[in-house]
LOKE-198504 format. One record per residue: residue in one letter; x, y, z of N, C-alpha, C in turn. Coordinates in steps of 0.02 Angstrom, whole numbers, plus 32768, in hexadecimal, padded with zeros to 4 digits. Last residue first. Layout:
AXYZXYZXYZ...
***
This chain:
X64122DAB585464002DEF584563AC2DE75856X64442D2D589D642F2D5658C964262D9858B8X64522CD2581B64272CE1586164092CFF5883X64B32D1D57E0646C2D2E57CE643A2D0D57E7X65152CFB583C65082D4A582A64CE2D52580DX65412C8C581465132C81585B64FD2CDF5850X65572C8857AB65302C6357A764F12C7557E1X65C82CBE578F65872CC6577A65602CB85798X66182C5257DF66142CA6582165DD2CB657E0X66142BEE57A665EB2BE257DE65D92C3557F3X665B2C00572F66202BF5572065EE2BE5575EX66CB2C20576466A42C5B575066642C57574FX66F42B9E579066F52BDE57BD66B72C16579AX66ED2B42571966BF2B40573C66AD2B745777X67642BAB56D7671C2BA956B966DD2B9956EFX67D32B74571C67B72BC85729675B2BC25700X67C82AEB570C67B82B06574467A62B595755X67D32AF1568667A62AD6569667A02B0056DEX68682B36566F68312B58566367F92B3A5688X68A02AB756E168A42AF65703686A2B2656E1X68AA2A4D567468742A4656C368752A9056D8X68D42A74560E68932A77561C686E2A745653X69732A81562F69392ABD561868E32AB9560BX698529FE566969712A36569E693D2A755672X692F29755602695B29B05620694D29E95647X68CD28F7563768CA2925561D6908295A5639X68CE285D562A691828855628690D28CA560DX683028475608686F2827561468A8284755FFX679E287C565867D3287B563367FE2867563BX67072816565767332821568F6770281F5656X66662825563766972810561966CC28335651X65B727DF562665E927F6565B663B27EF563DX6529280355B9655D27DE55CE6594280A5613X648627F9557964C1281755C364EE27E855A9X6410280A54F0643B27D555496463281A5561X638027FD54A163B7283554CC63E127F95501X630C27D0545A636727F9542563892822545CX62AF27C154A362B62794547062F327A3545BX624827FF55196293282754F762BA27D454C6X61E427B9553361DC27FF552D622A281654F6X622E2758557161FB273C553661DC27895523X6268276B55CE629D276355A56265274C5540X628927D95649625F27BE5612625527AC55D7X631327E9566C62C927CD5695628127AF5668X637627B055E4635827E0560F631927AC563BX6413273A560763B7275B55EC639D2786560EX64A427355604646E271C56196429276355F3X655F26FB5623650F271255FF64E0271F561DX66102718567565B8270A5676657F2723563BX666B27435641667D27215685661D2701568AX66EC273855CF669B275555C7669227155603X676127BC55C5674C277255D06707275F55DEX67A428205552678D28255584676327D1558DX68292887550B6809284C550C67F0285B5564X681D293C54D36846290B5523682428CB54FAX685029C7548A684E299254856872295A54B2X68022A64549B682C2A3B54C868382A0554A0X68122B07546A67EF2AC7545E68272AB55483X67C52B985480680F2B8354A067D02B255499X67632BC4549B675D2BD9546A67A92BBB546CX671E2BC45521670E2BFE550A673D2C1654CCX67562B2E5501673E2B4B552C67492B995526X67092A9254C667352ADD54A967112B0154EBX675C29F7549E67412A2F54E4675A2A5E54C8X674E29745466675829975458673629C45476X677C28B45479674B28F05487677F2924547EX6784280D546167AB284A545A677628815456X6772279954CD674127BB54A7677727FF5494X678326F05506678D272A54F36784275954D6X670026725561673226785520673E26CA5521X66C1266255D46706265055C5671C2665557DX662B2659558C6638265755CA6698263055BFX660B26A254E26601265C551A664126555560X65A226EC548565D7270E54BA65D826C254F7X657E274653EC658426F0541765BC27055457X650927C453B4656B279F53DD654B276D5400X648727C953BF64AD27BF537D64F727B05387X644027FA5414644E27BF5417647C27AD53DCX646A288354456431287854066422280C540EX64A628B554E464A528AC549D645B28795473X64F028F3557864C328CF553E64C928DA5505X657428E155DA656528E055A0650228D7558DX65EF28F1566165BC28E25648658F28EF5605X669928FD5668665A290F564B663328E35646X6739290356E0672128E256A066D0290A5698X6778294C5739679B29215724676129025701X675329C2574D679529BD573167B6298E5722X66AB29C7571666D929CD573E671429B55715X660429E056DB664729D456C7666729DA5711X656529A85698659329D156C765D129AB56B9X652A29A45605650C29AF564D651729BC568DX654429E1556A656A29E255B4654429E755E4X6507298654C964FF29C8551B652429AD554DX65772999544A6555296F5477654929A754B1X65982994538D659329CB53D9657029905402X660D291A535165C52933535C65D2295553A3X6697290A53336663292E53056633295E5328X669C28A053AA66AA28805357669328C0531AX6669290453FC667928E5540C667328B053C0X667729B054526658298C5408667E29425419X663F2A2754C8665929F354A1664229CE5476X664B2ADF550E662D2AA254E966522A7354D2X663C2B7A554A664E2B23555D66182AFE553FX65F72BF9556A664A2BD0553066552B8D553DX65992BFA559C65DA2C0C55CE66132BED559AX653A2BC9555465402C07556265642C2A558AX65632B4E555065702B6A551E656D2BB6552FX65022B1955BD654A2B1C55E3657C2B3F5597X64772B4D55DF64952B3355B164E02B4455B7X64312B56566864432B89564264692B4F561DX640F2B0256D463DE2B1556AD63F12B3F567AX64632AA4570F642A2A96570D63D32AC356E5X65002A6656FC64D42A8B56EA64772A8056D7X65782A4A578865382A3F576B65172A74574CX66102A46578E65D62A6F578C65AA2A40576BX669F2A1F5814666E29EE57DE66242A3457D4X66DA2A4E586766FB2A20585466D02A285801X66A12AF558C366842A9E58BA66AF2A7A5882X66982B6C593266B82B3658FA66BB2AF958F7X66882C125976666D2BAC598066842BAD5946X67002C90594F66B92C6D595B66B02C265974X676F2D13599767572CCF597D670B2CBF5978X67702D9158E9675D2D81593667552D36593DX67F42DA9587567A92D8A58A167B62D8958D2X687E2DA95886685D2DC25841681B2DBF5862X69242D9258F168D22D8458D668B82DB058BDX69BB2D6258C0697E2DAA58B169432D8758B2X6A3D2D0A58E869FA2D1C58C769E12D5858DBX6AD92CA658CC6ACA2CF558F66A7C2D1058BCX6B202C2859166B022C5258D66ADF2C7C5905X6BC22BD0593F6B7E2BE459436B5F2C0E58FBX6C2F2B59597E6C092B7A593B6BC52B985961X6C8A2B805A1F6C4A2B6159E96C3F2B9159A4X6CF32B7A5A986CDC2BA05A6A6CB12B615A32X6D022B845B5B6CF32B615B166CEA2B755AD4X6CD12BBB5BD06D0C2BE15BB66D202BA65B81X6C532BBE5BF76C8B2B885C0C6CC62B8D5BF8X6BF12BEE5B9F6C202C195BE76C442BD65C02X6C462BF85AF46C1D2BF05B326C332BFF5B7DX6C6F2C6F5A806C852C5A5AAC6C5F2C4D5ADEX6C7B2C3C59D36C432C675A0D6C572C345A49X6CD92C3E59666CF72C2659996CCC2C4E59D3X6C812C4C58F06CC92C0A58EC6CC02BF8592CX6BE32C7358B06C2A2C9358EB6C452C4458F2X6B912CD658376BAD2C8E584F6BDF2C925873X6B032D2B58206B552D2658286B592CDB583AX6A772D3D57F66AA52D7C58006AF22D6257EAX69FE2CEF57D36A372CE957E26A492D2D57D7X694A2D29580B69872D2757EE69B42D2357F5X68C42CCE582868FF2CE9584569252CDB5816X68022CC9586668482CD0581F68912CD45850X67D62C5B58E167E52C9F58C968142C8A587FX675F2BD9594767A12BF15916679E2C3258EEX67482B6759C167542BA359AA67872BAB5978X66F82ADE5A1A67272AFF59E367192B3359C9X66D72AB55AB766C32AD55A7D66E32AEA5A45X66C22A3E5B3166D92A5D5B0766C42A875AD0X66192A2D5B8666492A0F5B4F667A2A455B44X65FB2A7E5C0065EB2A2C5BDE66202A185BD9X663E2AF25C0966372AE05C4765F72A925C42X66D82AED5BA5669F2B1A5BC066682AD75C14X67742B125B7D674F2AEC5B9A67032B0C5B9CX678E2B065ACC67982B365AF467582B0F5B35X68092AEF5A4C67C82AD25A6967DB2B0D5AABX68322B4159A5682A2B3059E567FA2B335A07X685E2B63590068402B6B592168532B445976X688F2BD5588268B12BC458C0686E2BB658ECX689D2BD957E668702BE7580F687E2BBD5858X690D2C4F577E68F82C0D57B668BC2C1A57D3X69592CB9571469242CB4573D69102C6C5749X6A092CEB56F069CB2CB856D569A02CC75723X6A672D10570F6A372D50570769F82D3056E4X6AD42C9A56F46AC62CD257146A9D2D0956FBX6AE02C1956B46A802C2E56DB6A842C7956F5X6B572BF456A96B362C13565E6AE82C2E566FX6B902BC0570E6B9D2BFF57226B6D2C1B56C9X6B132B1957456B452B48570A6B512B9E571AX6ADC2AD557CF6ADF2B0557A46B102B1B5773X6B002A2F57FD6B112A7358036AFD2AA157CCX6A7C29BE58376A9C29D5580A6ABB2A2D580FX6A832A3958C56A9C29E458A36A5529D95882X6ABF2ADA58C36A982AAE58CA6AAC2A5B58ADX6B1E2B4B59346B292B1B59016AFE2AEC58EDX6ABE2B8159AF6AFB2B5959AE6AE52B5A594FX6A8B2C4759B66A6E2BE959B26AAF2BCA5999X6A5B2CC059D56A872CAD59CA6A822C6759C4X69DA2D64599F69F92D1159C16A3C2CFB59B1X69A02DE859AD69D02DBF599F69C12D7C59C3X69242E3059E769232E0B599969492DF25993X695D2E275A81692A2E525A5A69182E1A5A2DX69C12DA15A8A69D42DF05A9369902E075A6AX69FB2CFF5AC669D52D415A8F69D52D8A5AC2X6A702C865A926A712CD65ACA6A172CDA5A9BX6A672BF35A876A982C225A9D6A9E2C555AD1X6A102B7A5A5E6A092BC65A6B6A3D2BD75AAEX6A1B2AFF59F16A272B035A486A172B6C5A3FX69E72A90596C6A202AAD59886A062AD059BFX69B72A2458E669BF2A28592E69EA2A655930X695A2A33585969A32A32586369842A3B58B8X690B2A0757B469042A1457FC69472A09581D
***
């Protein structure tokens, strides 16, 4: 996840400062998912589109007669609502390419975000509150390898019904940009589906 300011737009173009952390000139014609809050008349709302790098400009001249790094995008999508964190509540999150194993073993993804997973499993992983877990994220086929910190357990609701199932909560540690960014186009896609077979 990176900060940065909006420039100009134009139609599909944009122009946006230099982001912090700065971008590499090696992303050009790489696809982002650019998102932003937008007021509404509660709460805020977040929005987000594809966008492609195009260019990288040295010296984009502000109207203060200043010059800045900038980057120069293509939106790819229309925007939509965007949420940080997906919940999956009824489609098997495998059927969007997303899955993890964890010592080996496949485990279900109950929801994800960019910065760590929820889990079940068989009871068969020991998973104790603080200790580190090396995990393995394949995402439509592009494996990740992050450690991840196992922030909470616990039992199902019924826990004398389901005898071989927990949860755990795991929060990643030093995951690199190339995953947070796939992750984030994934949870994008896996929402604009999502909400599309809603409303067929």
């Amino acid at each position: 996840m990176r900060n940065s300011l909006v420039f100009e737009v134009d139609d599909r173009n944009l122009i946006i400062a230099q982001t912090n952390p700065p971008i590499g000139k090696n992303y050009v014609n790489k696809t982002l998912v650019l998102t932003y809050m937008a007021k509404g008349k509660k709460n805020p709302t977040r929005y987000a589109f594809d966008a492609a790098i195009l260019k990288f400009l040295s010296d984009y001249r502000l109207s203060e007669g200043k010059a800045a790094q900038a980057i120069v995008l293509s939106r790819k999508s229309a925007p939509a609502n965007f949420n940080l964190r997906f919940f999956f509540r009824v489609e098997s999150p495998s059927s969007f390419g997303l899955n993890m194993r964890v010592h080996g073993r496949s485990v279900n993804v109950l929801d994800v975000s960019i910065g760590g997973i929820r889990i079940g499993h068989d009871g068969s992983l020991k998973f104790e509150t603080g200790n580190v877990v090396p995990l393995l994220l394949s995402i439509d086929g592009d494996i990740f390898e992050v450690n991840g910190v196992v922030k909470r357990t616990w039992p199902p609701e019924e826990a004398r019904m389901f005898k071989n199932l927990e949860f755990a909560a795991l929060e990643f540690v030093e995951a690199d940009s190339h995953l947070k960014s796939t992750l984030g186009r994934k949870i994008f896609e896996i929402q604009r589906v999502s909400r599309l077979r809603e409303m067929s």
